[in-house]
C-alpha positions in Angstrom: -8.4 -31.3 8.7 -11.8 -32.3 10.4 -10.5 -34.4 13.4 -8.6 -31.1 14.3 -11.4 -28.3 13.2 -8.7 -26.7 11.0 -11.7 -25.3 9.2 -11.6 -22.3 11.9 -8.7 -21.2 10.1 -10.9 -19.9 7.9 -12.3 -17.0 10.5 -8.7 -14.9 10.7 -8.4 -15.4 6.6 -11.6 -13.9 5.9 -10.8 -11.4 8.7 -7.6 -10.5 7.1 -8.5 -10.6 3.5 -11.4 -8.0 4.5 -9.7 -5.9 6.3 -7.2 -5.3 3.2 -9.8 -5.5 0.5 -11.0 -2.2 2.5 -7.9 -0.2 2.6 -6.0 -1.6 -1.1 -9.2 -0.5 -3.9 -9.0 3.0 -1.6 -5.1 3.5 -2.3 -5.3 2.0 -6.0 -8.2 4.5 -6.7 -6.2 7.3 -5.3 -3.1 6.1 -6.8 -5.1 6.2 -10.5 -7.3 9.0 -10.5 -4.4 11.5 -9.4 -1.8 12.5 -12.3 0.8 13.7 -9.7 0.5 10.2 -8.7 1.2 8.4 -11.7 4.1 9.9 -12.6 5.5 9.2 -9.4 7.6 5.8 -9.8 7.5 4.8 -5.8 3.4 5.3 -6.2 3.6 3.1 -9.5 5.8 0.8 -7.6 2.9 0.5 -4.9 0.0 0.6 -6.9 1.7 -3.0 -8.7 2.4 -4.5 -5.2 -1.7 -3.3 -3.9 -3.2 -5.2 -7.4 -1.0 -8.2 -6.9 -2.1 -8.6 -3.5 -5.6 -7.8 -4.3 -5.4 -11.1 -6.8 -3.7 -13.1 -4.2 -6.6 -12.6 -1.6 -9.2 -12.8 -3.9 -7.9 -16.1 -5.2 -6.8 -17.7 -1.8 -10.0 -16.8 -0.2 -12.0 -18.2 -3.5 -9.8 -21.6 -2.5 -10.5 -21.3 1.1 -14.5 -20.9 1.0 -13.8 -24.0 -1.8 -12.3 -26.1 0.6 -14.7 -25.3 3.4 -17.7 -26.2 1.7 -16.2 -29.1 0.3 -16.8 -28.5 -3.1 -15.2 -30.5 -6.0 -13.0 -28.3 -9.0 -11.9 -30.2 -11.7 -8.2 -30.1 -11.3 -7.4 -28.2 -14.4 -9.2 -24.9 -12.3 -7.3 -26.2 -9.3 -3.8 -25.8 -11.2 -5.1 -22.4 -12.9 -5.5 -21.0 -9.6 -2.2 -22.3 -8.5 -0.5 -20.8 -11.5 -2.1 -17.3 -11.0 -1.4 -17.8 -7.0 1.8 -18.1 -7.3 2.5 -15.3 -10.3 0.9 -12.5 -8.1 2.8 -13.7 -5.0 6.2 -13.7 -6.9 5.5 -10.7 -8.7 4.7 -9.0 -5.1 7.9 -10.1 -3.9 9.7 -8.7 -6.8 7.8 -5.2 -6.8 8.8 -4.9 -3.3 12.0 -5.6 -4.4 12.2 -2.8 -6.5 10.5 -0.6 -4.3 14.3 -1.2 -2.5 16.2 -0.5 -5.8 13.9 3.1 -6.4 14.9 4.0 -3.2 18.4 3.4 -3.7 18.7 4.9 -7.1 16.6 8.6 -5.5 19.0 8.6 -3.2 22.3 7.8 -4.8 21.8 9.3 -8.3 19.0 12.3 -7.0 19.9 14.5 -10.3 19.4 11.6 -12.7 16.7 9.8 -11.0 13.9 10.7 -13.5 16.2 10.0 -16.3 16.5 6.7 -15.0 13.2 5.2 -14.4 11.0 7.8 -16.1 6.9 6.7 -16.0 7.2 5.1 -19.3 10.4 2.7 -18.4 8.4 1.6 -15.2 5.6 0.6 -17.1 7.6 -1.5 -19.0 9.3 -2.7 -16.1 6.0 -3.8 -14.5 5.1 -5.3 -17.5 8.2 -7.6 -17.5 7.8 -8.8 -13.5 4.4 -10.1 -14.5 5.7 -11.9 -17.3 8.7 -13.0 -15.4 6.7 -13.9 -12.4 3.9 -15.7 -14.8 6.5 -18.0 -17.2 7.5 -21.0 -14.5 4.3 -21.5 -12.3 2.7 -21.6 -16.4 5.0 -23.8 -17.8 4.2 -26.2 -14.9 0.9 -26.0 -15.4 0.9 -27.0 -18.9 3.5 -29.9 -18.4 1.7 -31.2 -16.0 -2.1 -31.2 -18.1 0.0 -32.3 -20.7 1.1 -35.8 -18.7 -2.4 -35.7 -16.9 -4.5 -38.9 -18.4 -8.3 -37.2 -17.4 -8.2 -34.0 -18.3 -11.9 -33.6 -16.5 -10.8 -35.5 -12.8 -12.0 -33.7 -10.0 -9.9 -32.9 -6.3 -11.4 -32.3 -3.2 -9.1 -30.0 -1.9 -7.5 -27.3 -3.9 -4.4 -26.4 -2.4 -0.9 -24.6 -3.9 0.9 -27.3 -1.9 -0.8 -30.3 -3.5 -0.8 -28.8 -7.0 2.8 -28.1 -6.7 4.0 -31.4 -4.6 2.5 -33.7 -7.0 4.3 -31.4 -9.8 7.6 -32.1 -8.0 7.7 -35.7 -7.8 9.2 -35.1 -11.7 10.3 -31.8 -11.9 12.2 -31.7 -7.7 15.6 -29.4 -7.9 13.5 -27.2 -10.8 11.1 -26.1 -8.4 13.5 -25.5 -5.7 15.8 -23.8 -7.8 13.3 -21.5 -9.0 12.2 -20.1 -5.3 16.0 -20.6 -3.9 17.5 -18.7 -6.4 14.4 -15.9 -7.1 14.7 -15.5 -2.9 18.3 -15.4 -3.4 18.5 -12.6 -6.1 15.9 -10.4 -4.3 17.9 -10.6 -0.7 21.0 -10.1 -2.2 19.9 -6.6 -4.3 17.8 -5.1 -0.6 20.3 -6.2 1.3 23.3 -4.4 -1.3 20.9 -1.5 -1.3 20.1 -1.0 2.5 24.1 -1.1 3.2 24.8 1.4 0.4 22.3 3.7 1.4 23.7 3.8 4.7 27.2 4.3 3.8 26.6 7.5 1.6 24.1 8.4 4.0 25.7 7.8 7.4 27.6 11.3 7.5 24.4 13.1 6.6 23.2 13.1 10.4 20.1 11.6 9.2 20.3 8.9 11.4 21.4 10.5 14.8 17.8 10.9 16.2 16.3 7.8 17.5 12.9 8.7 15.4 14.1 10.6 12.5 12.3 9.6 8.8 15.0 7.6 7.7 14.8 5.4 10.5 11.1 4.9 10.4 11.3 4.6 7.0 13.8 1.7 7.1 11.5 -0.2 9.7 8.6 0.2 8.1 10.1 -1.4 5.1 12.2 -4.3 7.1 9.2 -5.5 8.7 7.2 -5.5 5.6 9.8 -7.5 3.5 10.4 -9.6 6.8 6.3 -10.6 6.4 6.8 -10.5 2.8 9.8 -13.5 2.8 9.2 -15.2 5.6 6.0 -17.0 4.0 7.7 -18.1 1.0 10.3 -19.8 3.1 8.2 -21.7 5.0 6.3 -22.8 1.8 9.5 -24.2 0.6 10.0 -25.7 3.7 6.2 -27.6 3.3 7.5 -28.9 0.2 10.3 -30.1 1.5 8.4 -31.9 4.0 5.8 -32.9 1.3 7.9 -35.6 0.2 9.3 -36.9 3.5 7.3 -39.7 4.9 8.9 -40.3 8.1 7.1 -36.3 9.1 4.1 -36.4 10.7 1.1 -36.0 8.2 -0.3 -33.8 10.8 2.7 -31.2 11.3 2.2 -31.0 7.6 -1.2 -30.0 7.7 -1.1 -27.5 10.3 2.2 -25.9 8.8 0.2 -25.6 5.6 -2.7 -24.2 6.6 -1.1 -21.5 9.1 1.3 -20.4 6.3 -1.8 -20.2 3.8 -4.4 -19.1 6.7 -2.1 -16.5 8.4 1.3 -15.5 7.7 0.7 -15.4 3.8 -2.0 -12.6 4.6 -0.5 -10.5 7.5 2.0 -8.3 5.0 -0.8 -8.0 2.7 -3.1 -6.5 5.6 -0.1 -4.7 6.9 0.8 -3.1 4.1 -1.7 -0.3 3.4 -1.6 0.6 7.3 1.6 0.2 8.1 2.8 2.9 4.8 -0.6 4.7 6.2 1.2 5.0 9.7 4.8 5.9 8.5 3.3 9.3 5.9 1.4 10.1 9.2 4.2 10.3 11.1 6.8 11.9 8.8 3.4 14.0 8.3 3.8 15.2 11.8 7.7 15.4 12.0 7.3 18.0 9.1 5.0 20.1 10.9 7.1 19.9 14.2 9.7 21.2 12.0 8.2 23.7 10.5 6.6 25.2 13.9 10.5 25.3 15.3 11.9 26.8 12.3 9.0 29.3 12.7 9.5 29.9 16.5 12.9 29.9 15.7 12.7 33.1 13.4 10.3 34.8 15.2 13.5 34.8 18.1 15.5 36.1 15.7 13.5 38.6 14.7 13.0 39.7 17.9 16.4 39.9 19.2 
């Protein structure tokens, strides 16, 4: 990491993790002090996905000034902040998730939608992706202080990758099974969603114009779950490569620290603006409308 200055990396996180710690505590605060809010489950939905992310920064900037400086954490810390890493990643992924599924179930079953995932229910629901999202990465953790001899050792660098390649020597097709399959499950419910949505929606005409609200919508959420999935992938891909000596050590440190440096960051800083961009513009699509259904009457009228 020295003989290439990989430490510059650290300019675009902290540019990154700033720029959403600005925009996330706004939405959350609005999200929370507003009752209409609340009992909205897509807002609910969001609010989950803005606190995750908020943990994930925190922590992964926390690691990142760590590393800089140099500075020695016993490795029980280390394999905490692994632990609570990966919970509030996976439990981002799966909010976004069901951000999918709310949509799906507004649009499919719009009389019976608030009998389906009341407030209450969605609390609940949240409560369970967190404890989902917290049980493997946990478990891990204890197995492995469990084997560990010195329980006080120290690492020099604190990174999700070593935490959880060392953890994989023993524990290989768990791990992979546990991202494949969690990746898996998530694709296959957005992508039965998106397909369904557009088959009941398809003879609605709400697709014919090139910028209509259903087609900004859908491309403001592909690109977000595109940013959201894409980092996971490649982190299964660096442990995959983790193991394999015959890779250059190098490739494997640059792959790790872009993924962890960049990618993992860009849909957390995307998020708040890129939902800020789409209201604004279905903002300004309902106020074109409005001003031709009043133009509209006002020929009526007239004639």
């Amino acid at each position: 990491m020295q003989r290439w200055h990989l430490e510059f990396f650290f300019i675009p996180t902290t540019v990154l993790t700033l720029a959403t710690l600005l925009a996330n505590p706004v939405l959350l605060t609005c999200i929370i002090l507003s009752r209409a809010l609340r009992q909205e489950t897509r807002y609910l939905l969001v609010a989950n996905t803005l606190t995750a992310d908020v943990l994930f920064l925190v922590l992964n900037l926390a690691t990142a000034i760590c590393n800089a400086a140099r500075a020695q954490v016993p490795w029980l810390i280390c394999e905490l902040v692994t632990a609570v890493t990966v919970t509030t990643y996976c439990c981002a992924i799966l909010t976004v998730t069901l951000m999918v599924v709310d949509t799906y179930a507004a649009v499919r079953w719009p009389l019976h939608y608030h009998d389906i995932l009341p407030p209450a229910r969605i609390h609940r629901i949240l409560v369970g992706v967190w404890v989902l999202a917290a049980i493997y990465p946990f478990t891990l953790m204890i197995i492995m202080e469990m084997d560990r001899g010195n329980p006080r050792e120290k690492v020099a660098v604190c990174l999700v990758l070593l935490s959880l390649g060392f953890i994989q020597v023993n524990n290989v097709m768990g791990i992979y099974i546990y991202f494949f399959v969690a990746a898996l499950i998530c694709a296959i419910l957005i992508f039965f969603c998106y397909i369904r949505l557009y088959m009941v929606t398809r003879t609605q005409g709400i697709w014919q114009s090139r910028f209509s609200r259903a087609r900004v919508t859908l491309l403001a959420h592909g690109v977000l779950l595109l940013l959201y999935f894409v980092p996971g992938f490649v982190f299964t891909l660096e442990l995959f490569m983790f193991q394999r000596n015959e890779i250059s050590q190098d490739v494997r440190v640059w792959v790790s620290t872009v993924n962890m440096g960049v990618f993992m960051l860009l849909p957390r800083a995307f998020a708040p603006y890129l939902y800020g961009l789409r209201f604004i513009f279905v903002l300004f699509c309902s106020l074109v409308t409005e001003e031709e259904v009043s133009s509209g009457n006002v020929s009526v009228r007239s004639s």
